[in-house]
Structure formats: C-alpha cells, structure tokens
N, C-alpha and C positions, 0 to 999 in steps of 0.2 A: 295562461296569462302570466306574462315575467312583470318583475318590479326589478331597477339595477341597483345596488345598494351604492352607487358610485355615482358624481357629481362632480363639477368644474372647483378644484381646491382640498376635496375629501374624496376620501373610497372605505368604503365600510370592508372590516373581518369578515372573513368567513365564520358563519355561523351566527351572523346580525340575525337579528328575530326581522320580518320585512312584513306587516300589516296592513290588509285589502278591506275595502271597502264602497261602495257605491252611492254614486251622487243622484238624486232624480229620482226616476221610477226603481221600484224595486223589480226589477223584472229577474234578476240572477239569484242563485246557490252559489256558496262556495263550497270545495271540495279540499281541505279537511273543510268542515264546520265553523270551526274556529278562524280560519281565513287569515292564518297565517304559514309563512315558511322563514324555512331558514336561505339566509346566502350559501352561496358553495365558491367554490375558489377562486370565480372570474365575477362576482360580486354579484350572483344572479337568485333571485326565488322566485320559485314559482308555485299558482298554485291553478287548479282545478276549476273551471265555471260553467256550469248548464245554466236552460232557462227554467226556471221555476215554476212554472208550468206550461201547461197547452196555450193559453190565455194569455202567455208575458210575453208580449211585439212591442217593439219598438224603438226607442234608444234611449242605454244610459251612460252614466259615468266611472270608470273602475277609479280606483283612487290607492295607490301604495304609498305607504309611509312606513318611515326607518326611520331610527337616532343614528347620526351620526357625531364623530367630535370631527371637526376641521381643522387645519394647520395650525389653529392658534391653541388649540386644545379646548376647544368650547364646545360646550354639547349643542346639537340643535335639531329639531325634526327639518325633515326633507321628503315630499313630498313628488310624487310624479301620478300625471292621467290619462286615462285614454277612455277614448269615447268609443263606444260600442253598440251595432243594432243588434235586436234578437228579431230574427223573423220566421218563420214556420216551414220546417224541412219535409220536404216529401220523402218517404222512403218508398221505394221504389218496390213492386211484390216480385221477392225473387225467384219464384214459380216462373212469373214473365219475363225477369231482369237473362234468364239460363239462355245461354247461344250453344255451349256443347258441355257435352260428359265424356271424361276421359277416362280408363283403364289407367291405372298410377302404379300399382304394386300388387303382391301375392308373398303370401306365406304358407307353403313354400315356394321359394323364388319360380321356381317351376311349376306352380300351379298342378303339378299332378298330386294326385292321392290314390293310395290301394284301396283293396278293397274292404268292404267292413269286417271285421277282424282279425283281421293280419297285419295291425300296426304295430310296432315298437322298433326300436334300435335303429332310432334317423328315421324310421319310413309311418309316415302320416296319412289316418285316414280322414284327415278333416283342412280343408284350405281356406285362409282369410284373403278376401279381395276386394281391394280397393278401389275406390272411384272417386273423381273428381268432378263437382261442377263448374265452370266458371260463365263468366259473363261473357259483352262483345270484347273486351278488353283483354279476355285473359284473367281476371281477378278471380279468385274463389267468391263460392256464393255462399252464405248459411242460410240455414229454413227452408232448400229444395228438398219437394217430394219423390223420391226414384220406388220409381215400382222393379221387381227380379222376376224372371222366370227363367226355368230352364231349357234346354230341348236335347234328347225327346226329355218329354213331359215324366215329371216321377222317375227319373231315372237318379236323381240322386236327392240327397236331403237337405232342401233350405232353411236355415236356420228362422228365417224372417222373407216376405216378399216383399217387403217396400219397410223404407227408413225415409231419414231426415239428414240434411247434411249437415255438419257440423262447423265452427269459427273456421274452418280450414278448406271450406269447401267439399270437406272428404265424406263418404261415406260406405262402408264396410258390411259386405254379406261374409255368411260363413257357410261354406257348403262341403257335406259330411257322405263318405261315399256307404251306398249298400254292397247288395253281397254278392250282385254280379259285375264283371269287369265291364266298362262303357265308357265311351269317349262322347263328352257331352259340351253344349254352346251355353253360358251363361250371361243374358241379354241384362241390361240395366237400359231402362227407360225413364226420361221427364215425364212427370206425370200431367198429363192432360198435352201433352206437346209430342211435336213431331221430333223429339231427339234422344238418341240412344247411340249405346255401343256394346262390344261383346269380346267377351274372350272363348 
C-alpha cells in the first residue's frame, strides 16, 4: 500500500512520517505495526497489509495521512483513500501445481567423483546435485516432495532419498562415491506423479 506525500499546491520532504489507517471493518494488519512509513524521494511511503485473519472478507477503507506545510507556509493534514476487498485466496498444492523437474547444476561441474578414498588435491569423492521444480509456467515451486534413487542400486551413497523444495524451487541431493569405480544414473522423481529426470 503507497500513500504520496504530494498534493495540488504542496509536496512533503523526504522523510515525512505518512500515517495508515482503516475505515469500516477491520479486516487488515499493518506491517510495521505501528502503520507508519517514511516518504522517500519521489514523495512516496509505503507500507505492508495482510488480512487479519481467515474470517476477514470483505471490503474496507485504507486511509494515509501526512502534515504537510503548503505554499503559504501553513501546516495542515492531507489525507488520501482507497478502498480495498479482502477475499479468500486459494493456494494451490504444489505437489499438484509441478509440470516438470529439471537437472539445474553439480558440484563439481562435472558431476564426476573418485572413488572413496582417493580424494584430495581438486579431486572429490562426494557431488552436490541440483534440481529444480517448476510449475506450467516455468515458476519454481516450494513444498515439492522429490523422492532419489540411484541405478544400479547401492552403487554409491545417498545422502537423503527424498527432500522438499526450497523459495527457489531447487532441491539438492549429495551422492558420495564407494570403493569400487561405477558409472551410475541418479533419477529425481515428483512424488506421487508421473514426472522425473536424471543425470
């Protein structure tokens, strides 16, 4: 939510204090608390508003108020409003929202590793691999469940079989080699879905 600290005659400093409020139902929070900001250089504050709970639908009134002085040098409040619905958002389960998983990155770039203990000096027995979910869009997803396995089976060490995706859609196994040399397919699956990919 903006307030403009500026008006036909006046334009508030940067740094006016710009005071939020609501008319009608209380159906909103403000974020800070206190329900105020500062202007910034284009005579703009702004602040933060959820709905105050599950229960708060409907419509209310935001209401900003500032001092400003006007051309004459006179203090005065000024006051601007907007009217706002709150109505009940569906979030979408992003188990179901997932159209694909992609293969994003490896550490190291080449995804190879030696074998278990013959690592040092650049040469890694253990590879981070990453994945991505996103939606039909393309968007990353958070809260998808990917299940890992590898093939053949027990041929090397997974850190975890299944995670959670993270704000980024990403989600990262770490697979650590044993003590024979093998060239192995490491599968990332949607859980409970038909969609996977593999490096």
């Amino acid at each position: 939510m903006s307030g403009y600290g500026q008006g036909q005659g006046w334009q508030s400093d940067p740094g006016t204090v710009v005071t939020f409020s609501q008319e009608g139902s209380a159906l909103l929070e403000f974020i800070p608390e206190s329900a105020t900001a500062l202007t910034n250089k284009d005579g703009v504050a702004e602040v933060d508003v959820k709905a105050k709970d599950a229960q708060a639908l409907g419509a209310t009134q935001i209401v900003a108020t500032v001092k400003v002085v006007d051309r004459t040098g006179q203090e005065r409040w000024q006051t601007g409003r907007q009217s706002v619905s709150v109505s009940p958002t569906v979030v979408a389960d992003p188990q179901a929202a997932a159209a694909a998983i992609n293969f994003s990155k490896a550490n190291p770039s080449d995804s190879s590793i030696v074998i278990a203990g013959s690592g040092g000096n650049g040469r890694s027995e253990t590879a981070l691999l990453t994945f991505t979910v996103v939606d039909g869009q393309g968007s990353p997803l958070k809260g998808v469940v990917v299940d890992f396995n590898v093939v053949p089976a027990g041929s090397v060490n997974l850190l975890t079989t299944q995670g959670t995706t993270n704000s980024a859609g990403e989600i990262t196994v770490s697979v650590s080699s044993k003590e024979n040399p093998v060239s192995v397919i490491v599968n990332a699956r949607v859980r409970e879905r038909n969609i996977s990919t593999q490096i």
